[in-house]
Each structure stands twice: as C-alpha cells, then as structure tokens.
C-alpha positions as CSV (number, residue, x, y, z in Angstrom):
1,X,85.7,-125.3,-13.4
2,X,83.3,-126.2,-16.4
3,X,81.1,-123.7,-15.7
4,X,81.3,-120.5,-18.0
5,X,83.8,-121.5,-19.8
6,X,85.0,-118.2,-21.9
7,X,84.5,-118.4,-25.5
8,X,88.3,-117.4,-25.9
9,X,88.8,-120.8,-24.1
10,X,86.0,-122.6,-26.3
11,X,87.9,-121.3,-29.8
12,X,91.2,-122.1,-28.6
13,X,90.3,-125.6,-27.7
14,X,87.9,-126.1,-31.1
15,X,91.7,-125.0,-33.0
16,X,93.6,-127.1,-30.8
17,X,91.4,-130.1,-31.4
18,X,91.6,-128.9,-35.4
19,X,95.0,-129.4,-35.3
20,X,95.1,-132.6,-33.8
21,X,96.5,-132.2,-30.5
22,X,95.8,-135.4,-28.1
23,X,96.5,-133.1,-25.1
24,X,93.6,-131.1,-25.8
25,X,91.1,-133.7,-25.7
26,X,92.7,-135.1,-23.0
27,X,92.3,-131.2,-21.2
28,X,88.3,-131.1,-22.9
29,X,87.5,-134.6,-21.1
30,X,89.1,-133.5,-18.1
31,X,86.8,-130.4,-17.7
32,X,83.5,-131.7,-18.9
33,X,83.8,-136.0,-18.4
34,X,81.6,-135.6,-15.4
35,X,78.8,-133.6,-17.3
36,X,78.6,-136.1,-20.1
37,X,78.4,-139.5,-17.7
38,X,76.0,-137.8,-15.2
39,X,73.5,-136.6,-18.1
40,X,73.8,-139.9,-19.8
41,X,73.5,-141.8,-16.6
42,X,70.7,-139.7,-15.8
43,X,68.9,-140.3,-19.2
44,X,69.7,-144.1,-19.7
45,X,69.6,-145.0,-16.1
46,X,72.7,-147.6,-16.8
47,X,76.3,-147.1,-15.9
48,X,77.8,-149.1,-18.9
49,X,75.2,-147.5,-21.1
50,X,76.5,-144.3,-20.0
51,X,80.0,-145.0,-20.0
52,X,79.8,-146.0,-23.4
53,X,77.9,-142.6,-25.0
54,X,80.8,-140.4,-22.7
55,X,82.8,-142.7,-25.1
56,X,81.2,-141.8,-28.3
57,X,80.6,-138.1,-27.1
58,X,84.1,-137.4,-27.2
59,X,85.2,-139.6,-30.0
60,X,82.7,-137.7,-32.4
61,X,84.3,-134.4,-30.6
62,X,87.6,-135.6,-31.5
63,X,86.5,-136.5,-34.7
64,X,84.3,-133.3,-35.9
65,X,86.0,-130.6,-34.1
66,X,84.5,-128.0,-37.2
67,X,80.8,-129.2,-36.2
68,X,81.2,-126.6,-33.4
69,X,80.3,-123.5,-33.7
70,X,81.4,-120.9,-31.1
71,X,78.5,-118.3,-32.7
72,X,76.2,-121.0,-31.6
73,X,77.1,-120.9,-27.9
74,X,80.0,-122.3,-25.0
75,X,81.6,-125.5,-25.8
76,X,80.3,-126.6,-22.6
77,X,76.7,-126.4,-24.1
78,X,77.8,-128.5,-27.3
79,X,79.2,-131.4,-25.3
80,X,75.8,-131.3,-23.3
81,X,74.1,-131.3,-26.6
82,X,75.4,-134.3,-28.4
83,X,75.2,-135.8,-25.0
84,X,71.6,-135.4,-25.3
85,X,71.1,-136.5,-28.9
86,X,72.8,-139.6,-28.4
87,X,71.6,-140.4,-24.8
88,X,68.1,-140.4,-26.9
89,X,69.5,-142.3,-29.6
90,X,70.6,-144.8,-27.5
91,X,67.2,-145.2,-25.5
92,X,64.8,-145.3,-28.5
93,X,67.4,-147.8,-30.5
94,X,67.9,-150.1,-27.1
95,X,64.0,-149.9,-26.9
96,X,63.3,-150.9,-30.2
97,X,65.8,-153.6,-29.5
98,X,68.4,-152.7,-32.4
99,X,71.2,-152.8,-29.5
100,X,72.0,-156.5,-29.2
101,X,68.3,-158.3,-29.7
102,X,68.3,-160.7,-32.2
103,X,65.6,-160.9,-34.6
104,X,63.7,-163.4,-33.1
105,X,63.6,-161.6,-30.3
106,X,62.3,-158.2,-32.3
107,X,59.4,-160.9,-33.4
108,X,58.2,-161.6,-30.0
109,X,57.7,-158.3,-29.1
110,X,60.5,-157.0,-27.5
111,X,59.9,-153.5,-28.7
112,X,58.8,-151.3,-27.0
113,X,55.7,-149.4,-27.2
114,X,55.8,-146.0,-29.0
115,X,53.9,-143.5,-26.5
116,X,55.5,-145.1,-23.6
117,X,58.7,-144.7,-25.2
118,X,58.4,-141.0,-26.1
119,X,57.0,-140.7,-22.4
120,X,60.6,-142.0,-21.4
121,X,62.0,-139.5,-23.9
122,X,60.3,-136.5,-22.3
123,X,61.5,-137.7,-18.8
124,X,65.0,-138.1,-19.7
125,X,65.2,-135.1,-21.3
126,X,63.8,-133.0,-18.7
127,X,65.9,-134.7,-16.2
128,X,68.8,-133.9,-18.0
129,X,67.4,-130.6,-19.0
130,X,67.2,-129.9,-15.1
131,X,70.6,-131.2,-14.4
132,X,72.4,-129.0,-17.2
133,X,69.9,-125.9,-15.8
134,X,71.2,-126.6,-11.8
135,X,75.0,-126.9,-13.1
136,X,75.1,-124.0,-15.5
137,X,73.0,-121.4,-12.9
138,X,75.1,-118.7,-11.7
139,X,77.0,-119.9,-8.5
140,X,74.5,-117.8,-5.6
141,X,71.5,-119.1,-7.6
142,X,73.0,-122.5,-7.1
143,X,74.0,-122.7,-3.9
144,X,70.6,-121.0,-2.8
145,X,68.6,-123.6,-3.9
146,X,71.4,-126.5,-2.8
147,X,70.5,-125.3,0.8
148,X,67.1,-124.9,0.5
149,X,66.3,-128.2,-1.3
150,X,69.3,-130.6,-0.5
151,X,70.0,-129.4,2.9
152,X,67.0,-128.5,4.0
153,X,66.9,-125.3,5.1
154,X,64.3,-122.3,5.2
155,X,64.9,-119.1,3.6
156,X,66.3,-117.7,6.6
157,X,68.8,-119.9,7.5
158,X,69.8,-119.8,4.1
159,X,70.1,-116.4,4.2
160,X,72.2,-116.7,7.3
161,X,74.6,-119.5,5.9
162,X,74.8,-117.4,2.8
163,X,75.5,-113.9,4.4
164,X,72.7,-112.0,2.7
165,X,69.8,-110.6,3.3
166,X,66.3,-112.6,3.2
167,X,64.9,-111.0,0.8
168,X,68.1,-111.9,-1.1
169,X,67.6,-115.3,-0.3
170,X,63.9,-115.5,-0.8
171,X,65.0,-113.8,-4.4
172,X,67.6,-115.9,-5.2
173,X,65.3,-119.5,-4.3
174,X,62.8,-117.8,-6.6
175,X,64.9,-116.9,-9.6
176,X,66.8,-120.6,-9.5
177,X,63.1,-122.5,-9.2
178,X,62.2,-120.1,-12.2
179,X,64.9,-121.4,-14.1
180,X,64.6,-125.0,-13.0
181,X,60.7,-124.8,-14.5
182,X,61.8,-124.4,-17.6
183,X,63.2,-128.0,-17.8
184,X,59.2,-129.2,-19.0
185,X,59.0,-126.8,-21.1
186,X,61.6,-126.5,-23.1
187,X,64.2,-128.9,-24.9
188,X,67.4,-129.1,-24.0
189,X,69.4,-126.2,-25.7
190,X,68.7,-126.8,-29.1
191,X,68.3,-131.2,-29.1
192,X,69.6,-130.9,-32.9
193,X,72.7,-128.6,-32.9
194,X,74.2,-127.8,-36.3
195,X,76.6,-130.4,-37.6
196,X,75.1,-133.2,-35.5
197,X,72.8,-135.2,-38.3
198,X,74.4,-138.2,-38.3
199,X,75.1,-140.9,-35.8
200,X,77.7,-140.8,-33.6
C-alpha cells in the first residue's frame, strides 16, 4: 500500500495538507506510520524513543507541508527522510546527554565518545538504509530475497514457490542483494532533504 506511491497521489496529498485538511494527515499516517516507527525503532533501538520521533515526523509534516518537493522524489521517500534526520538527531543529542541529563551529569562524563558515536550513526543509518532498500524493492525482488533469506530456502525452491524459472530466481536474489549492498555505501536518500534545516 505505501509502496510506489504515484506522484499524482504525493501532490494531491502535499495540497490537501496545504489546505489544512485533518483527514489527510490522518490518510498520510495511515499509509506510512509503520515506515516511520520501524526506521526510528531500528535507529534508536527504543520504543518510546521511537514513538516519540513518529510523533515529530508528522507534526513537522503537518506543519511544513511546502518543504516537500514532489521534483525531488515520492512522498514516501520524504517521510523516510526526516525520519532519518531526526532519528540521528535524536541519537547524537541523547548521547551527548542534552535529552534529560542534567548538568551535573554532562560533568561526569556522561557523553558520549565522538568516534563511537558516529560509529552508531553509520550503523543506524545503514540499518535503516537497508530497511527503506528491502521495503521500496519492486515486489518479485522482495519476495525473492524474503524466501531465500527469512525462510530459508535455495534458489530452486524459491523458484518453485515463486513459479519462475531458476535462472529467474537466481537473477532476482542477485539483483535484490545488489541493491541491499548499497546500504554501506551510500546515505540514506539524500540525509539533508531540501526544507529540512531546522529541528523538528
């Protein structure tokens, strides 16, 4: 359902929002409230942490409906991006203690240290690089690798569960772990989108 989204879709809902209309956040967190909380939960590794950027993801949605641009790619991307930023946000301010430490407790060395921190950084964001990569795949991509990897079956019985050929399948596997290496490699789709420079 959140997958591919149309841009006719993304602009109607970016004028909707414009224009005010509660239902269409209400329809926007319908379709991609599980993407936000499963990237930020997988970043944060904390399930009030999490709920709380899903809450500031779509309040600054609500509030900046003009920061997206449709030129710039799906709305589904967008969410994911400011998902990202402020997952990040969130882990480099709650390990620097600015989230709730009180000063004497920034004196005793409760920060954290800077290269281990940026070592969580990369993890998180390939993590959720690799999540937004598995559900944004096309479909037989997807469910290729879901066999293989989470199931645990060989390229032939995937090709039999799938109906295809095995070359198919072995073609398939191959093009989806392509895709997945890319979460190292690169950040996730653009970590600084346009009209995202201040804090949520």
């Amino acid at each position: 359902m959140a997958n591919n989204a149309p841009p006719r879709w993304d602009r109607k809902m970016q004028q909707r929002l414009a224009r005010g209309e509660a239902a269409a956040l209400g329809e926007l967190y319908d379709r991609f409230a599980a993407l936000v909380h499963s990237q930020a939960h997988r970043m944060l590794d904390d399930e009030s942490a999490a709920d709380l950027v899903t809450r500031e993801v779509f309040g600054y949605v609500w509030e900046n409906p003009d920061a997206y641009d449709p030129k710039q790619g799906s709305m589904r991307s967008w969410v994911a991006r400011l998902t990202h930023r402020q997952s990040v946000q969130r882990l480099r301010s709650t390990a620097a203690g600015t989230y709730g430490a009180t000063e004497d407790a920034l004196d005793d060395g409760a920060r954290a240290d800077p290269a281990e921190l940026e070592e969580r950084v990369r993890r998180a964001t390939a993590a959720a690089r690799a999540d937004y990569i598995v559900a944004s795949m096309p479909a037989p991509l997807r469910a290729a690798l879901e066999l293989a990897y989470i199931q645990r079956r060989d390229y032939r019985q995937t090709a039999a569960d799938l109906g295809v050929t095995e070359d198919e399948a072995r073609r398939r596997l191959r093009l989806g772990l392509q895709l997945l290496s890319t979460a190292h490699t690169r950040p996730l789709e653009g970590s600084s989108p346009p009209g995202y420079g201040r804090r949520l």
